[in-house]
N, C-alpha and C positions, 0 to 999 in steps of 0.2 A: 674611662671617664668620658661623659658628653661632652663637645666641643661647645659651646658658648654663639651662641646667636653674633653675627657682626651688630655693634650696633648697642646687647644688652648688658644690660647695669647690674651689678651685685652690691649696691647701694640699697637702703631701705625705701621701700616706699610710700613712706611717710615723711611728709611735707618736711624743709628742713627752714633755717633761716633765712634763705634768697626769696622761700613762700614767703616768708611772714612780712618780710620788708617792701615786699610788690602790693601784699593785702595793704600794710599801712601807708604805701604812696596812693594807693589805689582811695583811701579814707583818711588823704591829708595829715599822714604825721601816726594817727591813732586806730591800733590793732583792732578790729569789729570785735564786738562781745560775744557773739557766736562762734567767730574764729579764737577767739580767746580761750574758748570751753575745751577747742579740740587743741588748741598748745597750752593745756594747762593737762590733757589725758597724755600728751605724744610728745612733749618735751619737757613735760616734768615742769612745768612753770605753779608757782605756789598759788595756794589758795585761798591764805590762810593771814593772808597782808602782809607776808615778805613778797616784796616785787622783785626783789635785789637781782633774779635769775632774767629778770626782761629787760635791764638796764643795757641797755645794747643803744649805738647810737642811730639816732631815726626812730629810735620806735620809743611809744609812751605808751600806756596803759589807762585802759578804760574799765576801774576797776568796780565801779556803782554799776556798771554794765557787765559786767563780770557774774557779780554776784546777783544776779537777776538771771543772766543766763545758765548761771546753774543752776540755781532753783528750780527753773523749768526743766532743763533736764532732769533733775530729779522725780519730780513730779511727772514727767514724762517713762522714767523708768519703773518707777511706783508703778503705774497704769498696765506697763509691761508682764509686770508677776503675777502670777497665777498660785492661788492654794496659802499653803504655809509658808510661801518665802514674799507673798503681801502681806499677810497680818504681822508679820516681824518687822517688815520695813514701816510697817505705819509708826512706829515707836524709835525707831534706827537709836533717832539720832538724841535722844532722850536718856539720861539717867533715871532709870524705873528699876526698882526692887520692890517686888510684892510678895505676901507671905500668904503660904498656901494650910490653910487651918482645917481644910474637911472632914480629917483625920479624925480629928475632934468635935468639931462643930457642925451643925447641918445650916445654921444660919447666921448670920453675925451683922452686926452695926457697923458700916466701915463707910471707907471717902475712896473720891473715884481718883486717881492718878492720873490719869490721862482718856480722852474720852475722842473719835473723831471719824468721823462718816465712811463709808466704808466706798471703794472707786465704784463709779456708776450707779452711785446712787440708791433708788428701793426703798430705802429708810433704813436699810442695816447700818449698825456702829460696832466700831469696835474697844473696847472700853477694859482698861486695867483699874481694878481695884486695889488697895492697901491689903486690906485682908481678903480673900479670897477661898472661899468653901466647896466652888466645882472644879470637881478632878479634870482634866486637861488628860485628852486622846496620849495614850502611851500604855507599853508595856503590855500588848493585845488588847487594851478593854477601854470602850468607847465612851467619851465625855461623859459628863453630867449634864441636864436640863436644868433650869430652872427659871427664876423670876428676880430682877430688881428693881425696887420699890424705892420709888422720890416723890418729894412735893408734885414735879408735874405729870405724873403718872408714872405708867411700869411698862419696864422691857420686859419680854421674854425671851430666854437663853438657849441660845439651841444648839452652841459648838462652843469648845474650847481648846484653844490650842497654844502647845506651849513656848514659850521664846525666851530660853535661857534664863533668868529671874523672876520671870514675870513670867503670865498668863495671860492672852486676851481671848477676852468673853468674846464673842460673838451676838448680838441683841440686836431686835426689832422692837419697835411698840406694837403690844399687844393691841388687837383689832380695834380702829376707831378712837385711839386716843394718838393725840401730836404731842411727845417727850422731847425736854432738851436737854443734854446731857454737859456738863462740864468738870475739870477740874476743879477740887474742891467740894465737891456736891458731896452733902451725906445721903447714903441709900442705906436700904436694908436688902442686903443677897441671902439669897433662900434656893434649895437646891428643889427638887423635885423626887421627895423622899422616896413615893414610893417605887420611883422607876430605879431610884437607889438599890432600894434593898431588892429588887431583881438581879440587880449588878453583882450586888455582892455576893446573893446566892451562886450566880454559875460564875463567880471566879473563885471560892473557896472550893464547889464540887471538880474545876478546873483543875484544883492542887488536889482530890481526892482522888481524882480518875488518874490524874500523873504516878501516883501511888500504886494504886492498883493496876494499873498497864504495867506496870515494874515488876509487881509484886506474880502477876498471872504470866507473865512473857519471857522477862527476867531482865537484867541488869542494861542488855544492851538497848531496849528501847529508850532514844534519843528526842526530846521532845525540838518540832520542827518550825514551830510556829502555832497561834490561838487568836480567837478572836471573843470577846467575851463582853456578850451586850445585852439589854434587860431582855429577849426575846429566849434566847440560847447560848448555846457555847458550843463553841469549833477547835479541835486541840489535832493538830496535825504532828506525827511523830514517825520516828526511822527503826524499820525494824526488818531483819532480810527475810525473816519466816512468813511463813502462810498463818493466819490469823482465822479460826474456824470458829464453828457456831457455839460450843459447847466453849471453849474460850474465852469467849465475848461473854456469855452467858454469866462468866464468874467474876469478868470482871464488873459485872453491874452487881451480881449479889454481893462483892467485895466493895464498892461504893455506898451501896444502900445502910449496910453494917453499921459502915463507919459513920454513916449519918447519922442515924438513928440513935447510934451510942453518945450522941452529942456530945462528941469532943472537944474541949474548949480551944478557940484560936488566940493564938496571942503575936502580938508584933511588936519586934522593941528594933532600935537605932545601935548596932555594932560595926567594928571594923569590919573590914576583910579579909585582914588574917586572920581574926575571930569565926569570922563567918565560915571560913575556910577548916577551921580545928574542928569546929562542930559539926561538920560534915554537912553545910548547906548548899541545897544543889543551884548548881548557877549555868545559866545557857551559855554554849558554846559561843564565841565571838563576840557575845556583850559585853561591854565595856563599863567598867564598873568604878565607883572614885574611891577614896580612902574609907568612907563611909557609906554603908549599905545598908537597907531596911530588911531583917528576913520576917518571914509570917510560917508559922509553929503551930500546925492541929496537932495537940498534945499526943507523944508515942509512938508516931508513924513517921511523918510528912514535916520537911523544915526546907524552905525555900528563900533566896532570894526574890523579892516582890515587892513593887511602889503601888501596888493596887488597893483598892476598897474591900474590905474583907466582913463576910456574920462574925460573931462571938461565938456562936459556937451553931456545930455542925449540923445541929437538930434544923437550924433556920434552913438551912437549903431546902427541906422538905420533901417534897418526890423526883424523882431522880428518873428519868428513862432513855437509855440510848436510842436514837432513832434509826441513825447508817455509819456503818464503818467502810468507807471504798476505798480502795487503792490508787493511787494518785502515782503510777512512777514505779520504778523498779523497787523500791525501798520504800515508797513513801504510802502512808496511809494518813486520812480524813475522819475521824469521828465524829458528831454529832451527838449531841446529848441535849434537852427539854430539863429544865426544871422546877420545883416553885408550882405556880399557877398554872403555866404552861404546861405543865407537866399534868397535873388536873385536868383541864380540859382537854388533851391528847389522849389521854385513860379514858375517861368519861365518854368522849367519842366513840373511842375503839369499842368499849364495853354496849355503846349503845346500837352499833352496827353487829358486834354479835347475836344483840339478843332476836336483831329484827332476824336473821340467819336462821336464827334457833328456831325460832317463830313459824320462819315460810317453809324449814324443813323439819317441824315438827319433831326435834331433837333436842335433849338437854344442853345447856351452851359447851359443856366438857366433852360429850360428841359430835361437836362439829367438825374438826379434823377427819375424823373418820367416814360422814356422812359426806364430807367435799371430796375424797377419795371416791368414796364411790360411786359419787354423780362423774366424775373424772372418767373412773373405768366404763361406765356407761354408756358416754360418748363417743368414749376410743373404740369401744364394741360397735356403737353403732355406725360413727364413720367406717369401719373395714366393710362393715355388712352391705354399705351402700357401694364400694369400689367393688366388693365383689359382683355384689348387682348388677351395674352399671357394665364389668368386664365382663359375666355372661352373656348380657343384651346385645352386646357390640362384637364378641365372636358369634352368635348365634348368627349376624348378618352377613358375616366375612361370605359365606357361600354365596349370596345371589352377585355379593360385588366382585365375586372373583369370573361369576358369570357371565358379569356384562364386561369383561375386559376386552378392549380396542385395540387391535392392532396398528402400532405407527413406527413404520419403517424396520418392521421386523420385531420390534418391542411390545411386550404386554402392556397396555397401561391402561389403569382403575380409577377412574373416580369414583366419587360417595362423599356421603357424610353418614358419621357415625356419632354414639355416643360414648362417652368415655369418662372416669369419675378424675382421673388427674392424664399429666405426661405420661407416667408407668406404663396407667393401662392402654394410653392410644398406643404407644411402643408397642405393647403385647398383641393389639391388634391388628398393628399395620406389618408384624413381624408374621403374625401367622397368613395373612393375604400372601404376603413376599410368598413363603414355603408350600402354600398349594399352588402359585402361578408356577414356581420350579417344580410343582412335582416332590418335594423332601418331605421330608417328616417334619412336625409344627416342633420347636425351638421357645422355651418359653424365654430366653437370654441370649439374643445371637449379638455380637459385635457390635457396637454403633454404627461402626465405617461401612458394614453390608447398607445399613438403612439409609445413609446419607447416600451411595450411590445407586438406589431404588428407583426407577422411572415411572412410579405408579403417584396418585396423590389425595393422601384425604383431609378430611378439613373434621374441624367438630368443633360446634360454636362453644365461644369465653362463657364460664360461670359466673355471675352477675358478682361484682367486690362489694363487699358488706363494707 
């Protein structure tokens, strides 16, 4: 055990009654309202209009000063949060239940709950609705956009984030108009459909690829994480094996399939020990209540999911994996385009083949073969130039071996030569070594002979492309 400082205290160090009683001689009788904030955190003094815990003799309370200085600590802490743990606190201290109806609706007539600027200004607000139709960030797949619509003009919706019964939108006014927002106000909220139904495309192909990675790999791939926004879809999953081309290949023709066959999706509200009997899959470590939503592409695929989903599979449309990497000993990254995106990535690629086709005067089905060949072409002709370039450069070795200097009993060579890589100055400067000895030329001698050479030649850098 350490011995103890002379001198130190194992007392807390947080101020005790002797402080408080010198603050209130120091302010005539009455505790400062600032010092009152930190002996209502550090000794538990109420806050709430029981004094009864400060009735000490000497000391009164100044409690209109009290409740001022918390406010501003509040207000003060507010200022402090960063992300989703400000938009929560904008509401704290508020009784807000808002009903989330997206499910259903893409627009709705409703009144605002609570409505209030957002710290530092900008013109952002953040604003709960009664009824509310944009999905709120969760479960890998990102908000909804959209627009709400009052007498004094319209926000636009750009985030939503969720806070236990409620949602707060996130809104700006839309350019060039000044909006006031208050409780009780009727609006009309309106989602931004069609970046919707992008969403819903790659979070259904989301539950198709999960499928099919299962179905092509086997049982053990673990899904790891997803991110699923109207652009793409990212589905990260655990699996110890190597993952090859002709693999991946089947898992897309096995997505495609099942698109195509437009399998109807359905989502209804069960338990979870229901959810569980029906064999619906559920992520490891989520945390799930009495009541769970699954979503069901008819025949195959029945998962646990609070997300936006098509009706049926046909909507996702084209389907194209882009990269599968490996992230990790186990871990792998997919990528997958769908919908529109998925058009225009086709459409591109198809339009870069045919310019291919065009400049190599090939059917587009022979281009593989025609890029193979221009391949070997090149590999032909880079050797032909090293060979080149290592004839030209022992062709010279004789006159430099000529002019070799004697210094201090040592041969030594200067030159400059030419040489197509490292290899072949090695080969050159290897054969100079073996006519100053007298041996026989060595087209591979040792390294460590050449480091301890006393000869030296140079041959200028080929210019970096």
């Amino acid at each position: 055990m350490s011995r103890r400082r002379r001198g130190a205290s194992s007392r807390s160090t947080t101020p005790g009654w002797g402080f408080w009683r010198r603050s209130c001689r120091a302010s005539r009788g009455e505790l400062p309202r600032a010092r009152r904030v930190h002996a209502a955190r550090h000794l538990r003094l109420p806050g709430g209009g029981d004094a009864g815990g400060a009735r000490r003799p000497g000391l009164s309370l100044d409690e209109a000063g009290f409740e001022k200085a918390m406010t501003d600590q509040r207000e003060r802490a507010r200022g402090a949060l960063q992300g989703h743990e400000r938009l929560v606190a904008a509401f704290r201290d508020r009784e807000i239940k808002s009903r989330y109806v997206g499910y259903e609706r893409e627009q709705v007539e409703t009144t605002v709950l609570a409505a209030e600027g957002a710290p530092g200004g900008g013109g952002e607000l953040y604003v709960v609705l009664a009824e509310n139709p944009f999905y709120a960030t969760g479960g890998g797949q990102v908000a909804d956009e959209g627009w709400i619509s009052l007498e004094s003009g319209q926000l636009e919706v750009f985030d939503v984030v969720p806070a236990g019964d409620y949602q707060v939108l996130r809104a700006r006014p839309v350019e060039g108009e000044t909006v006031e927002v208050r409780a009780g106000d009727r609006v009309t909220a309106s989602i931004n459909r069609v970046r919707r139904q992008q969403i819903e495309a790659n979070h259904t192909a989301t539950h198709v690829l999960h499928w099919a990675l299962r179905a092509v790999l086997g049982k053990e791939v673990v899904q790891a994480g997803s991110y699923v926004g109207p652009d793409r879809l990212r589905f990260d999953y655990r699996y110890t094996g190597k993952v090859d081309e002709d693999e991946l290949r089947r898992v897309q023709e096995l997505c495609l399939l099942k698109i195509t066959e437009n399998q109807p999706v359905r989502y209804y509200t069960t338990t979870i020990e229901e959810a569980r009997n029906l064999g619906a899959m559920m992520l490891f470590g989520e945390k799930y209540g009495d009541l769970v939503r699954v979503v069901e592409i008819d025949g195959f695929s029945r998962e646990l999911c609070g997300g936006t989903h098509v009706r049926g599979t046909a909507e996702v449309g084209a389907f194209k994996i882009v990269t599968n990497r490996k992230h990790g000993a186990d871990l792998y990254r997919i990528e997958v385009i769908t919908g529109r995106e998925a058009l225009y990535y086709l459409i591109g690629a198809t339009e870069t083949a045919e310019e291919l086709s065009d400049s190599l005067r090939v059917e587009i089905e022979e281009l593989p073969g025609a890029v193979e060949d221009l391949r070997r072409e090149a590999r032909e002709a880079r050797e032909a130039q090293k060979a080149q370039a290592l004839s030209k450069g022992l062709a010279e070795v004789g006159s430099l071996v000529e002019s070799a200097e004697s210094i201090d009993g040592a041969k030594v060579v200067t030159g400059q030569v030419v040489a197509a890589d490292v290899k072949g100055l090695r080969q050159i400067s290897d054969d100079v070594k073996n006519r100053l000895g007298g041996r026989r030329r060595s087209s591979s001698p040792p390294p460590s002979t050449a480091r301890r050479s006393s000869w030296r030649t140079s041959t200028p850098r080929s210019p970096r492309r």
